[in-house]
N, C-alpha and C positions, 0 to 999 in steps of 0.2 A: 504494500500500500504506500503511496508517494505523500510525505509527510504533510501536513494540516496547517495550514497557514494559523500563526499565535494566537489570531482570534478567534479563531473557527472552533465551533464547538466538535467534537468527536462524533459518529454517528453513537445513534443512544443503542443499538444493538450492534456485536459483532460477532457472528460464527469463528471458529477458530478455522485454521488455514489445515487441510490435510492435503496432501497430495497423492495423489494413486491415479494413474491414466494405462486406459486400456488402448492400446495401437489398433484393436479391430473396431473402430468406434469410429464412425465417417465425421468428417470436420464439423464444427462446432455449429456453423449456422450454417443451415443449409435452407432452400425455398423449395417452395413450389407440393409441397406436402398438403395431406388432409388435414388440418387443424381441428374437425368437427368431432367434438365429444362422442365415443363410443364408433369412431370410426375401425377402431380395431377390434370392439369389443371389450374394450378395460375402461372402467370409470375412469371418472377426473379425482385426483386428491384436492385439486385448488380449480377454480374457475370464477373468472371475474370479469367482463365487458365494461370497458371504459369511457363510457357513455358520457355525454355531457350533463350539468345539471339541470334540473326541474325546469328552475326558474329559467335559465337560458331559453325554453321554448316561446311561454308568453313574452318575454323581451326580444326576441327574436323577430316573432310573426308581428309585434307592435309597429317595431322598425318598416321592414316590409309593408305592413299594409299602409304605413304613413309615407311612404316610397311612392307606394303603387298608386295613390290618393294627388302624390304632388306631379303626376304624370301631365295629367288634362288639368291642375287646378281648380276642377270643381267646375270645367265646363260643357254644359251637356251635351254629351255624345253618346252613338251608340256604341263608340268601341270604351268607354270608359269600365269596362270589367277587364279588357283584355291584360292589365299592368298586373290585375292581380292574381290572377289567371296563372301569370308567368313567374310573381314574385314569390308568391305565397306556397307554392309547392317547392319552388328553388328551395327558398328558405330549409322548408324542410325536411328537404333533401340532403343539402349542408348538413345538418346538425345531426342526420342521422350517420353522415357518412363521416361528422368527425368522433362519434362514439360508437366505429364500429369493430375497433381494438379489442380483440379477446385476447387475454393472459390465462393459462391452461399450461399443470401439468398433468401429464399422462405416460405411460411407457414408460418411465423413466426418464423423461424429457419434456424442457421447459418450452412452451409456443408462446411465441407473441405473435398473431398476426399470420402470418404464415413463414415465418422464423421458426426454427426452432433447435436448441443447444440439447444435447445429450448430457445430462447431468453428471457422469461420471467426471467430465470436464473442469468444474467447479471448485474451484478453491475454497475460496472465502464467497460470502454472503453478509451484504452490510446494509443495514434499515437505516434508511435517509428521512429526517424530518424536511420540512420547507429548504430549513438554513442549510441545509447540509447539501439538497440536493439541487442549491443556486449553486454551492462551490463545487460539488462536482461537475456540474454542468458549464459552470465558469471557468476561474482560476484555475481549478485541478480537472479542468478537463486532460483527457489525454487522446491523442491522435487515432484514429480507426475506431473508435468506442462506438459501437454499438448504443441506441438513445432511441428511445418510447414513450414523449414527454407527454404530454399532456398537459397545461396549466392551470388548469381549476382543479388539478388534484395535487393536495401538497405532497403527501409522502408519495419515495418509491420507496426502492431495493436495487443496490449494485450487486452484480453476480460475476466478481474476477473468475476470469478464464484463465488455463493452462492445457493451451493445445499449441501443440509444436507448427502444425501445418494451419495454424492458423492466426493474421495478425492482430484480431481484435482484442484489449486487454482485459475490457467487461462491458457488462450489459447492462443500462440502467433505465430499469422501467417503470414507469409511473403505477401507484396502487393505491388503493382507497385500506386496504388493508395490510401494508408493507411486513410487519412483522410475523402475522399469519401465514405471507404467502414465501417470508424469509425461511421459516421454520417448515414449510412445506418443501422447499427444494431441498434444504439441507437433509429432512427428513429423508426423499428420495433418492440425491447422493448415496445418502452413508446404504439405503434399499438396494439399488446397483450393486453399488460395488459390494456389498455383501452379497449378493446372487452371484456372484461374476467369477 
């Protein structure tokens, strides 16, 4: 872990770092996979869609239909439905498509999206509050990192990797539940590599 700038507070949880990697284990993110629950036939341990909030919708379609309202100014026409017509489903379409982020572990392996890391890979697992996961995302970003922000959700989870054939140094993914879904991968880690 690259050290923490004086002021920075420490993430409030940290797994300990083990290392064990298995070489028949295909590289760490790979796409293009099912990400859908029970695609193999194995529950989920963790599953969470990263939806936007409640409130985001009526302020959302507010916007929009006051958009769609300053089109014609109030002057009578027959196309004066057409703005909103166009705005109001935009809208929310947006907002379905910026909360349509599923975080799923299953098989042994963490999906974001259609990402997804084999968890034998896993080192450490670190539970980021707000503060923590401005400076990871800032200051201590580090190059190739892997990032599934979100920003109306404060907490994530960083997830360092240790894969040879691969350069990214961890994953850090936005969660409404970071420490449950911390304790869910490490759970699964230590699950692998005991089967393995």
């Amino acid at each position: 872990m690259r050290p923490a700038c004086p002021n920075q507070r420490e993430p409030a949880v940290t797994y300990p770092r083990r290392v064990a990697h298995d070489s028949a284990t295909p590289p760490s993110a790979t796409r293009g996979s099912d990400p859908r629950p029970g695609a193999n036939g194995v529950a989920a341990r963790y599953r969470e869609r990263l939806t936007v909030p409640w409130f985001a919708w009526p302020l959302a379609l507010a916007v929009a239909a006051l958009l769609a309202a300053e089109v014609f100014l109030g002057a009578p026409t027959a196309l004066a439905w057409v703005p909103y017509a166009i705005l109001l489903p935009a809208t929310a379409a947006t907002l379905l498509v910026f909360g349509r982020i599923l975080v799923e572990i299953r098989d042994a392996e963490l999906y974001v999206d259609d990402a997804h890391l084999p968890l034998t890979y896993v080192t450490e697992v670190n539970v980021l509050d707000a503060a923590a996961k401005h400076a990871v995302l800032g200051p201590l970003s580090q190059r190739y990192a892997f990032v599934v922000q979100r920003p109306w959700i404060g907490g994530a989870v960083r997830v360092v990797i240790d894969d040879p054939d691969d350069p990214t140094p961890y994953w850090v993914v936005s969660s409404r539940r970071p420490a449950t879904l911390a304790a869910a991968i490490v759970a699964g880690r230590d699950g692998a590599r005991g089967s393995s």
